[in-house]
N, CA, C and O of each residue as an XYZ file, in Angstrom:
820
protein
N     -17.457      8.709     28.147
C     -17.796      7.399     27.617
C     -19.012      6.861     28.345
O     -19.027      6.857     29.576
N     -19.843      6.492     27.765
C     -21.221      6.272     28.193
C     -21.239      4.613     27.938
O     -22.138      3.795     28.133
N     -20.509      4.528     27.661
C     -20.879      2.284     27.275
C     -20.725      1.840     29.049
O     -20.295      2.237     30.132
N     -21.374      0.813     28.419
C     -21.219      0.045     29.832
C     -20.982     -1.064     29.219
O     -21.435     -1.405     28.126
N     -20.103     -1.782     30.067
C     -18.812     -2.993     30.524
C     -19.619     -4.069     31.460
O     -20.313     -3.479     32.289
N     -19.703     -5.457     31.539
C     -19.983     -5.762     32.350
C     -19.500     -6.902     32.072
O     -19.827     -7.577     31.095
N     -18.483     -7.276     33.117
C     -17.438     -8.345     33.288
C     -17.373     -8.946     34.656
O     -17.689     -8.231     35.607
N     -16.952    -10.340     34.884
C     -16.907    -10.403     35.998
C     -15.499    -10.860     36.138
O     -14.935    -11.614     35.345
N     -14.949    -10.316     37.265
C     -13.449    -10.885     38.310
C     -13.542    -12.249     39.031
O     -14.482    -12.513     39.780
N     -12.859    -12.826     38.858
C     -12.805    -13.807     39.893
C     -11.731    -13.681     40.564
O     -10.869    -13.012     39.994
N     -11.370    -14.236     41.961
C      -9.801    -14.246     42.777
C     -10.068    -15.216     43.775
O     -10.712    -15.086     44.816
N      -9.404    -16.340     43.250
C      -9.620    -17.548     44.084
C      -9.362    -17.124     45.501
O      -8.585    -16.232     45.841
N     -10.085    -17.849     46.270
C      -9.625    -17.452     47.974
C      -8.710    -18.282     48.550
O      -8.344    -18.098     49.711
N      -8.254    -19.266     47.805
C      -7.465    -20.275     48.008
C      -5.892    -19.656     48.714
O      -5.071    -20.212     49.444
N      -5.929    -18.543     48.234
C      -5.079    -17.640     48.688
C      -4.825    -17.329     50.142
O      -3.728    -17.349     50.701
N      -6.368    -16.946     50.845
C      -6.259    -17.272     52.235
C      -6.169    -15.740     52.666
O      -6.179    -15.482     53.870
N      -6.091    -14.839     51.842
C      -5.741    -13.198     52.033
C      -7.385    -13.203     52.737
O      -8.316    -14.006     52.795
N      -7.106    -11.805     53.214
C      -8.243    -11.383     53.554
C      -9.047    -10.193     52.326
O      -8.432     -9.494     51.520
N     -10.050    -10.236     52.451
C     -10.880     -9.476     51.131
C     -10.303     -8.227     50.948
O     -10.230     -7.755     49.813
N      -9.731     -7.412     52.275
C      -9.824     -6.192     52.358
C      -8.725     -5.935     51.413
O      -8.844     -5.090     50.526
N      -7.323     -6.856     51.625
C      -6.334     -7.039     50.979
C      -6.199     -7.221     49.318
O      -5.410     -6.872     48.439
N      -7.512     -8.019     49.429
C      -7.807     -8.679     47.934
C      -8.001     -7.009     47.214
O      -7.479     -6.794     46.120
N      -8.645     -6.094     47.803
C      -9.305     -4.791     47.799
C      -8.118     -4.270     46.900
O      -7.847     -4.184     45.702
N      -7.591     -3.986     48.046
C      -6.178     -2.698     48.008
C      -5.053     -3.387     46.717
O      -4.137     -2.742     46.205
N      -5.358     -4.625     46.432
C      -4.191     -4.957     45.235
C      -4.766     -4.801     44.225
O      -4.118     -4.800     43.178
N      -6.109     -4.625     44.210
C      -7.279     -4.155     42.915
C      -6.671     -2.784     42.558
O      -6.107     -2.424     41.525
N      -6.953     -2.089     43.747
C      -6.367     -0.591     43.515
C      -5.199      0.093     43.168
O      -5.022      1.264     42.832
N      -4.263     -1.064     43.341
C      -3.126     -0.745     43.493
C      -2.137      0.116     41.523
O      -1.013      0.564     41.294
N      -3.312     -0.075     40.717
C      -3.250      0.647     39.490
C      -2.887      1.968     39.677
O      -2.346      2.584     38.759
N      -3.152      2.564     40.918
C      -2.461      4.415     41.328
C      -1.548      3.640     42.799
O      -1.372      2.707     43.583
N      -1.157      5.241     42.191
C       0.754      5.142     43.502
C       0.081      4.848     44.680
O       0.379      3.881     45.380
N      -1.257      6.022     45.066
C      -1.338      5.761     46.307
C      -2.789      6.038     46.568
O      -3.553      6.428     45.686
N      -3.137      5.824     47.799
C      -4.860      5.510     48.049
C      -4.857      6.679     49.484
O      -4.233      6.706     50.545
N      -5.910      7.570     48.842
C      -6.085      8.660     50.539
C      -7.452      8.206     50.764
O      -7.869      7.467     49.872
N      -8.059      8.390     51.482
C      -9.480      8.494     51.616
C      -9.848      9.823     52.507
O      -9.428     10.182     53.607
N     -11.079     10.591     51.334
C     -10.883     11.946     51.855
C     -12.389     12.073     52.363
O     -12.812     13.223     52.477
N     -13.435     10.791     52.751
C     -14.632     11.093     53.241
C     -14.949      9.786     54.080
O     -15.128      8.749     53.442
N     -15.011      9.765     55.130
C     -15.372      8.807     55.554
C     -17.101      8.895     56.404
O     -16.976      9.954     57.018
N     -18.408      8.419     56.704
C     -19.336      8.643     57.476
C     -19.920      7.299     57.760
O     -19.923      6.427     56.891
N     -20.305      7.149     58.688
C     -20.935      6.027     59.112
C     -22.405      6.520     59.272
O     -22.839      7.548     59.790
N     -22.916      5.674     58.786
C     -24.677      6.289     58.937
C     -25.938      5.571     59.869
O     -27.052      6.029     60.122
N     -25.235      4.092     60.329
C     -25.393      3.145     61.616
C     -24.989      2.460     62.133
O     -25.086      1.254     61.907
N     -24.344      3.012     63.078
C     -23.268      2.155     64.038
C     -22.622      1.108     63.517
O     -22.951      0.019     63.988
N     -21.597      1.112     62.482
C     -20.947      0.053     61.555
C     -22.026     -0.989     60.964
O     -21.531     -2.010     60.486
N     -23.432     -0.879     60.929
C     -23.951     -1.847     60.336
C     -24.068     -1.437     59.263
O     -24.282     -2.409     58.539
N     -24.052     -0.185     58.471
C     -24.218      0.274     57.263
C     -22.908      1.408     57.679
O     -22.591      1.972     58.726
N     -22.334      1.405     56.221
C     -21.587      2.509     56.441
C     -21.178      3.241     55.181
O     -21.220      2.370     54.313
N     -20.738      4.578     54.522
C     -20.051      4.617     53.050
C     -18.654      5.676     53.722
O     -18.603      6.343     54.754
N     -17.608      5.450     52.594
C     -16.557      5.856     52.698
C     -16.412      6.463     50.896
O     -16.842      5.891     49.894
N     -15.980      7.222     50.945
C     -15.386      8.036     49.723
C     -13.841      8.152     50.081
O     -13.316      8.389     51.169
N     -13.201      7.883     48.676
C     -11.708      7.704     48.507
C     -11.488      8.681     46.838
O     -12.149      9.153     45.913
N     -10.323      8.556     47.241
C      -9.371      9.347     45.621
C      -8.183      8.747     45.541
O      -7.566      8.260     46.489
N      -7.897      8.771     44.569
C      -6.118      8.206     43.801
C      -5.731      9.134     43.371
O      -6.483     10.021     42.967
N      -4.694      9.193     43.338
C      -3.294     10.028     42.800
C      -3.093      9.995     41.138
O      -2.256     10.747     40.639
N      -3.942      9.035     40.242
C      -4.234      8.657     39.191
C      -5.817      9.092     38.452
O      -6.102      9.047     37.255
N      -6.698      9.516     39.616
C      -7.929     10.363     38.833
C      -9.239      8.783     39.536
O     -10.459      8.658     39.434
N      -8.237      7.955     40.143
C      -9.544      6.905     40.781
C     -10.361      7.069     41.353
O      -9.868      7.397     42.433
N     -11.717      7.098     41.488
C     -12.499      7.758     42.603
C     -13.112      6.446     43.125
O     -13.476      5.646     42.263
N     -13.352      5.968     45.015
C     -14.161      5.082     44.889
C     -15.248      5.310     46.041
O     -14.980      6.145     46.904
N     -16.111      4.815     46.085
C     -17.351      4.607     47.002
C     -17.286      3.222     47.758
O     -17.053      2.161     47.177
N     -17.485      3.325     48.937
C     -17.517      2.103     49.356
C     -19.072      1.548     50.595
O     -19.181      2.103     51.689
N     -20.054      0.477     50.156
C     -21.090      0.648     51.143
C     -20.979     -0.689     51.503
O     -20.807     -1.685     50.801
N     -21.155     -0.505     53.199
C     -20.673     -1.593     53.736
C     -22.169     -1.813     54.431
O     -22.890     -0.939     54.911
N     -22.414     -3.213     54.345
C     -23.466     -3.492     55.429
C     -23.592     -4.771     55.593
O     -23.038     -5.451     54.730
N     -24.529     -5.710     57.003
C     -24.062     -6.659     57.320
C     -25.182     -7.553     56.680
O     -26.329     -7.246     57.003
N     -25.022     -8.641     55.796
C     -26.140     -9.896     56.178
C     -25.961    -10.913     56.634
O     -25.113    -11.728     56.269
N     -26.850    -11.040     57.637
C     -27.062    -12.403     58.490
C     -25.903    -12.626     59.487
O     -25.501    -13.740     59.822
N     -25.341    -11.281     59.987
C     -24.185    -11.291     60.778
C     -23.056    -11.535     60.019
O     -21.958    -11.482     60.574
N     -23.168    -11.877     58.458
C     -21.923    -11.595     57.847
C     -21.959    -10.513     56.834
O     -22.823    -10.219     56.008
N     -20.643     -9.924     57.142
C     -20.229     -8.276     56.343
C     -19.988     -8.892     54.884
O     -19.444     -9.952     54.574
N     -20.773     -7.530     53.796
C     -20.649     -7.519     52.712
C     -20.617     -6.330     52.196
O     -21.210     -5.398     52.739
N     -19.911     -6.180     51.055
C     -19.595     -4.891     50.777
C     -19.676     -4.544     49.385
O     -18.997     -5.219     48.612
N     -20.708     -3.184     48.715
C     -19.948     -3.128     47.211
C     -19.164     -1.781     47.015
O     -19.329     -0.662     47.501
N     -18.422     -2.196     46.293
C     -17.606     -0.875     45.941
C     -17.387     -0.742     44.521
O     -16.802     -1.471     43.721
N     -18.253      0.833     44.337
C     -17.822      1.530     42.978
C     -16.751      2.611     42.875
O     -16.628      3.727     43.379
N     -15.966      1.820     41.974
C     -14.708      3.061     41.151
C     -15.029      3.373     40.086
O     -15.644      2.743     39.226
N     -14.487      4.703     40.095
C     -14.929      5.735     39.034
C     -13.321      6.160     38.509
O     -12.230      6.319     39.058
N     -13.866      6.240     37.124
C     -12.388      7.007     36.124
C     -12.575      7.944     35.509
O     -13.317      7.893     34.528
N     -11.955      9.107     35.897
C     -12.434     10.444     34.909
C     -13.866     10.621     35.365
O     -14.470     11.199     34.461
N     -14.940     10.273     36.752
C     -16.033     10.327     36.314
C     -17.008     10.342     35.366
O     -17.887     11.192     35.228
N     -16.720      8.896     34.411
C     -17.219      8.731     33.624
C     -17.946      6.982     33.543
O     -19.072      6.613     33.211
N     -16.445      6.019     34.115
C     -16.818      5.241     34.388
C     -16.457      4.180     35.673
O     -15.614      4.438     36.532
N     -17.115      3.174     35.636
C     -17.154      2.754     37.215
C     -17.061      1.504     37.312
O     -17.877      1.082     36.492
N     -16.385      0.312     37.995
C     -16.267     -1.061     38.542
C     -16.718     -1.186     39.748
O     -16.130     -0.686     40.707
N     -17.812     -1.864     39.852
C     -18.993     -2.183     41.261
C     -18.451     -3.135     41.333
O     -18.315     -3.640     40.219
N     -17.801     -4.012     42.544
C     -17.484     -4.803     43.476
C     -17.916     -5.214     44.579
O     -18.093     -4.587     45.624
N     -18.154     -6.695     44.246
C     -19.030     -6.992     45.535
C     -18.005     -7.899     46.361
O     -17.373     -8.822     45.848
N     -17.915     -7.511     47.750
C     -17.210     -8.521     48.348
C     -17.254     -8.844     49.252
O     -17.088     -7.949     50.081
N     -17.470    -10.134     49.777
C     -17.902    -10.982     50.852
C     -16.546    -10.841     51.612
O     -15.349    -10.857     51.327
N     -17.793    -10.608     53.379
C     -16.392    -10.498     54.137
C     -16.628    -12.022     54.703
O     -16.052    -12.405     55.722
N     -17.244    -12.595     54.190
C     -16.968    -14.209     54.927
C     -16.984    -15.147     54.495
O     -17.923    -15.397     53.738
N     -15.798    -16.329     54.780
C     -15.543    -17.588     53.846
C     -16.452    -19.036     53.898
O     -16.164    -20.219     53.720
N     -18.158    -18.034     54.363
C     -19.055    -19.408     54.699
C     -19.468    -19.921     52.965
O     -19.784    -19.221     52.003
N     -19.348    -21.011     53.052
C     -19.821    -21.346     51.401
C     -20.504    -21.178     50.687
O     -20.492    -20.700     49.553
N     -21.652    -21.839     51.738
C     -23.538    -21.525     50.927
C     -23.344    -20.361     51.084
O     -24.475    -19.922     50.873
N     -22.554    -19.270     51.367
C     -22.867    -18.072     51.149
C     -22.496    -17.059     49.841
O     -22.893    -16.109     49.166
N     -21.344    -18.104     50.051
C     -20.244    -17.184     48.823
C     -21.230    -18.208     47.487
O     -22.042    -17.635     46.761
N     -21.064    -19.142     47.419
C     -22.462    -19.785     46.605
C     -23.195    -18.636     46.140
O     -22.707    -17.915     45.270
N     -24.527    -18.358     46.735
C     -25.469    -17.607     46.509
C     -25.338    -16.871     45.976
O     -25.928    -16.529     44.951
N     -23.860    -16.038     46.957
C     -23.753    -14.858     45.844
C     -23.147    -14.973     44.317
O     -23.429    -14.286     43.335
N     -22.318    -15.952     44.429
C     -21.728    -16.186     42.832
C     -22.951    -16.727     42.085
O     -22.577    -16.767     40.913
N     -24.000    -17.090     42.134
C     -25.308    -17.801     41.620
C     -25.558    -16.509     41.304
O     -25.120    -16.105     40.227
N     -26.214    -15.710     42.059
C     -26.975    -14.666     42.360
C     -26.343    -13.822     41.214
O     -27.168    -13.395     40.407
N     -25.286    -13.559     41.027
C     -24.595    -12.676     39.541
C     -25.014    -13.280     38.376
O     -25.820    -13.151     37.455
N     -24.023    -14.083     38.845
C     -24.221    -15.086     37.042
C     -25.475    -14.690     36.513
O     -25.500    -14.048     35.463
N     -26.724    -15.051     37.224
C     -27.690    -15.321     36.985
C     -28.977    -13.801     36.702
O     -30.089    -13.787     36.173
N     -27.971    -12.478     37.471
C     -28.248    -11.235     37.596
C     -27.675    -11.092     35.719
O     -28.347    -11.370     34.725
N     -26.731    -10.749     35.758
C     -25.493    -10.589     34.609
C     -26.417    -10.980     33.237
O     -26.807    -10.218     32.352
N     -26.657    -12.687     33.405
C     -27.771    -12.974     32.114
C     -28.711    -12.865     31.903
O     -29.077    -13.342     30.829
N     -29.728    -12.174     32.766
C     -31.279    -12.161     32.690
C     -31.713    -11.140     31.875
O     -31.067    -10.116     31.653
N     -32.622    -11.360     31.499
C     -33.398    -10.221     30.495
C     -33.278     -8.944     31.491
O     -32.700     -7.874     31.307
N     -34.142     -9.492     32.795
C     -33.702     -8.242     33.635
C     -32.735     -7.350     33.680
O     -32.889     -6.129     33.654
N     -31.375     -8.141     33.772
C     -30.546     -7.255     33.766
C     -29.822     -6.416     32.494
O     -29.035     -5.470     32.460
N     -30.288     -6.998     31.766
C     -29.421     -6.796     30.189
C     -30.428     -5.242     29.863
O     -29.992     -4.134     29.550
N     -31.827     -5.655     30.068
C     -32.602     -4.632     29.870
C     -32.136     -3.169     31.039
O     -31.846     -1.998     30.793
N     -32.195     -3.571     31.706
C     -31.935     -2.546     32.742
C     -30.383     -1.659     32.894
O     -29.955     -0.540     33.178
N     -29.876     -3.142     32.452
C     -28.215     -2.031     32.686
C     -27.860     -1.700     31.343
O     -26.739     -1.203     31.448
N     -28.149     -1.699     30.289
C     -28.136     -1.493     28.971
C     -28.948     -0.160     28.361
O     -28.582      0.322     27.289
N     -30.056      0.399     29.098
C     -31.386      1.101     28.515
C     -30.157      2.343     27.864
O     -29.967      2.476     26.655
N     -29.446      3.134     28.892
C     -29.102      4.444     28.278
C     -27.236      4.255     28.114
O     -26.344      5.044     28.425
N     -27.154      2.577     27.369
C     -25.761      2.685     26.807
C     -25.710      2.082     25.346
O     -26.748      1.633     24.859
N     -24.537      2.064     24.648
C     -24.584      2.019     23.288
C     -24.137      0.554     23.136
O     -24.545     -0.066     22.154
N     -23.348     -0.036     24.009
C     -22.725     -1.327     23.903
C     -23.341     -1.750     25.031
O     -23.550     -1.054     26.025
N     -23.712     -3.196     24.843
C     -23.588     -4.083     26.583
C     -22.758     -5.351     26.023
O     -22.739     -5.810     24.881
N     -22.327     -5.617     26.758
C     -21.026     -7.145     26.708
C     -21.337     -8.012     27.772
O     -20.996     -7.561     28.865
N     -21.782     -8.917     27.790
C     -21.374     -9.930     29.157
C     -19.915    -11.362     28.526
O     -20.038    -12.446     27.955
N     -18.864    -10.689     28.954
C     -17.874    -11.686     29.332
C     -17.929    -12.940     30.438
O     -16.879    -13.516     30.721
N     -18.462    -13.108     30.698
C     -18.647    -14.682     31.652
C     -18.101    -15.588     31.180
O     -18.321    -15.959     30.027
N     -17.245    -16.159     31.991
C     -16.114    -17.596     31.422
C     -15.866    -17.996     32.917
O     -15.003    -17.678     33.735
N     -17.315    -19.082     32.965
C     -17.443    -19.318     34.492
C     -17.217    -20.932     34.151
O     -17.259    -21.724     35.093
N     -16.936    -21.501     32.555
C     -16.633    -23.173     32.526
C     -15.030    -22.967     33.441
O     -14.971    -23.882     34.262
N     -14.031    -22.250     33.508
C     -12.637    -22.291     34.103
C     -12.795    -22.353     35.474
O     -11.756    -22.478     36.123
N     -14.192    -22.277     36.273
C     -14.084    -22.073     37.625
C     -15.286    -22.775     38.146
O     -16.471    -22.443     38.174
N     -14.694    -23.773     38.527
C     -15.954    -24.999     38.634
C     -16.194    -24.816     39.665
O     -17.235    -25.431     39.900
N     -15.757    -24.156     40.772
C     -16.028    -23.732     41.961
C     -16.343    -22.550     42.431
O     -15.441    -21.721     42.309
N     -17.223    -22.217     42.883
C     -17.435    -20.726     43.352
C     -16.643    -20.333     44.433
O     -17.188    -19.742     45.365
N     -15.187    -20.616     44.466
C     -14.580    -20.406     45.994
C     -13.655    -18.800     45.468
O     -12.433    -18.899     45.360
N     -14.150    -17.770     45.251
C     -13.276    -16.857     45.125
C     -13.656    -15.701     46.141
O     -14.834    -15.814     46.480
N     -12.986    -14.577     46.754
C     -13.176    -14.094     47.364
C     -13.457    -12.096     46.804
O     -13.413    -11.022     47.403
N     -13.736    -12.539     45.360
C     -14.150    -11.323     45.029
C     -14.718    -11.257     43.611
O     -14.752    -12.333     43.013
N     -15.117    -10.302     43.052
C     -16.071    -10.335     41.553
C     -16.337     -8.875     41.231
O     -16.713     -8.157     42.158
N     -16.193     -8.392     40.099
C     -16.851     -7.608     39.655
C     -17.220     -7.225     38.776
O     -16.769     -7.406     37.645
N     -18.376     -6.438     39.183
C     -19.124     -5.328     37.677
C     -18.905     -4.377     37.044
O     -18.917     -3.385     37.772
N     -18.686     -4.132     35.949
C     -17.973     -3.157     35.393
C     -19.470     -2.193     35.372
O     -20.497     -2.858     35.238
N     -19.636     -0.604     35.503
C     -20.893     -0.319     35.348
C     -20.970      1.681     35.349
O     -20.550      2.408     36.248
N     -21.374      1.944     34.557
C     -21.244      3.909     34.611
C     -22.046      4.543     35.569
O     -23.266      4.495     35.730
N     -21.259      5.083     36.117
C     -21.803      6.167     37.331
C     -20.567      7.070     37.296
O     -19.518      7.087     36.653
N     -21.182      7.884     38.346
C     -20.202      9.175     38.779
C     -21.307      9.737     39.768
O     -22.507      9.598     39.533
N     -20.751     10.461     41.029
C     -21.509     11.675     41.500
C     -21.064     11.659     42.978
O     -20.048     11.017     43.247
N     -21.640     12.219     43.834
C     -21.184     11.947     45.161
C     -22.312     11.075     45.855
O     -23.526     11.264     45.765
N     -21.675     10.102     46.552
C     -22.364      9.342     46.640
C     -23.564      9.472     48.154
O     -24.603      8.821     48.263
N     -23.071     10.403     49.084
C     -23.977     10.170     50.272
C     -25.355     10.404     50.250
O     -26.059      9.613     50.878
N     -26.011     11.560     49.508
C     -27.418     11.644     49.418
C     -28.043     10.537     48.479
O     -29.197     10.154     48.671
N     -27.367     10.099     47.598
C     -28.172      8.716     46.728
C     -28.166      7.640     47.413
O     -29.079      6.819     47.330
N     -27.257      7.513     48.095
C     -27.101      5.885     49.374
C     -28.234      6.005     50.272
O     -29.107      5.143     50.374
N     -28.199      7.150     50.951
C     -29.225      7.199     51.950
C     -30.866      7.206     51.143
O     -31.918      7.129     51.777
N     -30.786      7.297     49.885
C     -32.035      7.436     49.472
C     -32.372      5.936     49.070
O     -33.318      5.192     49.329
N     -31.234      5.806     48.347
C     -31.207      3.879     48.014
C     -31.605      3.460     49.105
O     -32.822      3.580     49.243
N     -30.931      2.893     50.167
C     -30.886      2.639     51.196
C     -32.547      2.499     51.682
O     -33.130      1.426     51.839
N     -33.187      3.974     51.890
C     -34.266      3.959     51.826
C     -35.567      2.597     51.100
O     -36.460      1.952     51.648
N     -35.092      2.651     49.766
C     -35.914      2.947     49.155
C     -35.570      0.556     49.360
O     -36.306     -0.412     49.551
N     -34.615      0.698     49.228
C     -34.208     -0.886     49.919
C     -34.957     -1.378     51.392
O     -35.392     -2.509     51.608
N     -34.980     -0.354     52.226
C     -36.004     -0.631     53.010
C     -37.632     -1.195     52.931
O     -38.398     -2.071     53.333
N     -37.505      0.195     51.966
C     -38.947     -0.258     51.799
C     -39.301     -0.980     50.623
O     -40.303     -0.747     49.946
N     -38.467     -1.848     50.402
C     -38.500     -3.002     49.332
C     -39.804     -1.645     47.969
O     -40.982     -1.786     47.643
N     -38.953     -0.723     47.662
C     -39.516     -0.202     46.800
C     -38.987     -0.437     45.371
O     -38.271      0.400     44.820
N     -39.347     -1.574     44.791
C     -38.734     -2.387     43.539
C     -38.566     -1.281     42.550
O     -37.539     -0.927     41.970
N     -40.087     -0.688     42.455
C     -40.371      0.451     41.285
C     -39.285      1.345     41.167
O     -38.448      1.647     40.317
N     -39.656      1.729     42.563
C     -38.749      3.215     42.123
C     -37.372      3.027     41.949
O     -36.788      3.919     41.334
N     -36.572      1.857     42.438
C     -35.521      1.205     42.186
C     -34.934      1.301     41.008
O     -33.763      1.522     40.696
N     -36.339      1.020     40.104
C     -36.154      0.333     38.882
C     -35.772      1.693     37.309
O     -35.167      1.746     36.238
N     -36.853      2.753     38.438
C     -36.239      3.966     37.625
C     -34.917      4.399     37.828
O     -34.145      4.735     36.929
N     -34.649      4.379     39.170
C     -33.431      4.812     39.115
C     -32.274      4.430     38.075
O     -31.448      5.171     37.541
N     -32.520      2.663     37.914
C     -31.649      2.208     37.355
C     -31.485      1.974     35.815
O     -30.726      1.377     35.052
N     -32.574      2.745     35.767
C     -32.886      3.056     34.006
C     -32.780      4.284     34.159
O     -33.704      4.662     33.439
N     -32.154      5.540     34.732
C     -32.415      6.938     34.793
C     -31.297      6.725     33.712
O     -30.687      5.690     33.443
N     -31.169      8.239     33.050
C     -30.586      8.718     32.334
C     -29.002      9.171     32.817
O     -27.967      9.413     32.196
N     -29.389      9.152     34.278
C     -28.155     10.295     34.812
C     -27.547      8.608     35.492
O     -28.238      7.762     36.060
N     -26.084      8.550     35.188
C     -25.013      7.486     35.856
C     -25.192      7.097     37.245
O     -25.571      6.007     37.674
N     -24.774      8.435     38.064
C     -25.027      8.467     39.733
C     -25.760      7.505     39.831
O     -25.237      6.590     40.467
N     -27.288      7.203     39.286
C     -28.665      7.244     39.376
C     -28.664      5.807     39.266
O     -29.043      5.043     40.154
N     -28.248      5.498     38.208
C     -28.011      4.109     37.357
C     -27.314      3.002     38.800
O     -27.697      1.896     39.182
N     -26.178      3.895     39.306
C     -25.380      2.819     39.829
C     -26.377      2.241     41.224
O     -26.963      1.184     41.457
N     -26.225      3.399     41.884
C     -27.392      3.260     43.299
C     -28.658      2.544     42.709
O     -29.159      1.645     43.384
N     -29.166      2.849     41.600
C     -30.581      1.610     41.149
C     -30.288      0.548     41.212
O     -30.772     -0.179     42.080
N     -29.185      0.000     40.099
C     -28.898     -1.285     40.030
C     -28.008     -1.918     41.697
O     -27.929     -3.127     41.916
N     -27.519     -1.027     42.536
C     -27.644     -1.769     43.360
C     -28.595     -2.221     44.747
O     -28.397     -3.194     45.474
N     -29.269     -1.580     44.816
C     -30.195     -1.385     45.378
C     -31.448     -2.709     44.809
O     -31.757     -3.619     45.578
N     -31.863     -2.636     43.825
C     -32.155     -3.579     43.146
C     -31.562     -4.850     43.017
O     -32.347     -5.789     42.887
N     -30.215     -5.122     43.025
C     -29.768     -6.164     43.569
C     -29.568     -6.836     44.794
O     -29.587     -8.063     44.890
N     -29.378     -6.063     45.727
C     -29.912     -6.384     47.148
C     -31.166     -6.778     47.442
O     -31.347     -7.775     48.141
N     -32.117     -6.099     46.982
C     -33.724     -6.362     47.359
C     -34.198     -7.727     46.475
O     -35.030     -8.536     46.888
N     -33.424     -7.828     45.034
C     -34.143     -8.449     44.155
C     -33.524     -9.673     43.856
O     -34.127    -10.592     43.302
N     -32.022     -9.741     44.291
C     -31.587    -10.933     43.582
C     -30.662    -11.546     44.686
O     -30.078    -12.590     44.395
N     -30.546    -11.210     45.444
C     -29.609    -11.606     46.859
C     -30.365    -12.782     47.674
O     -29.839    -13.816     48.086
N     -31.513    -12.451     47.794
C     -32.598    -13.288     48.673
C     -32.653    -13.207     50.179
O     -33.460    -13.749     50.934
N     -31.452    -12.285     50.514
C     -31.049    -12.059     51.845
C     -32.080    -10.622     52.485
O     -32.393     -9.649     51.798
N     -32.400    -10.805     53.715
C     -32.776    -10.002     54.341
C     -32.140     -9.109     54.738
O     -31.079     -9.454     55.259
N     -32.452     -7.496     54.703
C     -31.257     -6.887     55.563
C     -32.178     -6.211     56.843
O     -33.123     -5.734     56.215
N     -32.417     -5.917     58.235
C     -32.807     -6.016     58.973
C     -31.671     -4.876     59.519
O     -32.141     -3.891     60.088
N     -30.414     -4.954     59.392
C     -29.716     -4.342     60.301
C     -29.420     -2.872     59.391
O     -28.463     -2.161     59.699
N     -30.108     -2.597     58.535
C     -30.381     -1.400     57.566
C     -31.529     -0.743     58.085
O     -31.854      0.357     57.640
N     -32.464     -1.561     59.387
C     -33.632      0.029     59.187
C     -33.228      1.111     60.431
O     -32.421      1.116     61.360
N     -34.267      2.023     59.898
C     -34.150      3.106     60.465
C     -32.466      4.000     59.783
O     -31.629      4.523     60.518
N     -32.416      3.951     58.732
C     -31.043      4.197     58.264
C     -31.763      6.000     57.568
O     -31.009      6.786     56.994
């Protein structure tokens, strides 16, 4: 299945859980969660983890810090075909969680993005029903979005290419033909392009 989905989650934080938690009840659709790759690529300031389910779940997880607060996205994969990118703030500062709920919305509707995450699918959808949540206080969100592949040589290249605030080549990626390609573009591109945040504790990666 080649369509791409793009929906967003909300989960109020009012709850008081911690994200990681918020995580694992996302997942909790398979019996059980192994994780069969773990690498750190700088001293916990960047990191990816590869996981599997007992149900065919596959997920990626890239962790890195802004502004001394941890943020994280994570793509799951089904059947390697398709994938839910999750972004989730590890901290309950406001103007932060703000930004980032701005920063979607506003990713989600743009020509930019419609053009870009749309080029090599047959459907695009944006579900947004952000009048029910007058507050941006939730502690998680996500993108529904197609990829598959292994993820460590495309991170480190993303990663790269996020360094060097290389928009372009970003931009192919995220119009490539091939999924893998697609997911690492569009996020990569969202970090550099729509976050507004510096990442500093990414070089030399």
């Amino acid at each position: 299945m080649k369509w791409l989905i793009i929906s967003l989650l909300f989960i109020n934080a009012s709850t008081n859980l911690p994200e990681t938690d918020a995580m694992k009840g996302f997942l909790k659709k398979a019996k059980s969660f192994n994780e069969i790759e773990k690498k750190t690529l700088k001293a916990q300031q960047f990191a990816v983890s590869k996981g599997e389910t007992d149900f065919g779940y596959k997920h990626w997880v890239y962790t890195f810090t802004i502004n001394n607060s941890h943020f994280e996205v994570i793509a799951i994969g089904i059947n390697d075909s398709v994938q839910m990118m999750i972004a989730v703030s590890r901290s309950y500062d406001s103007k932060l969680k703000k930004s980032i709920y701005d920063t979607v919305v506003n990713y989600v509707n743009s020509s930019f993005g419609k053009r870009y995450l749309s080029k090599h699918n047959k459907l695009y959808r944006s579900s947004l029903s952000i009048k029910s949540f007058t507050r941006p206080s939730f502690s998680m969100f996500g993108i529904g979005c197609g990829g598959a592949g292994s993820p460590t040589a495309s991170t480190i290249e993303m990663t790269k290419l996020v360094n060097q605030q290389n928009e372009k080549q970003l931009i192919l990626l995220a119009s490539s033909v091939h999924a893998n390609d697609r997911i690492h573009g569009t996020v990569g591109l969202y970090m550099i392009k729509k976050t507004g945040f510096q990442y500093p504790n990414m070089q030399n990666i």
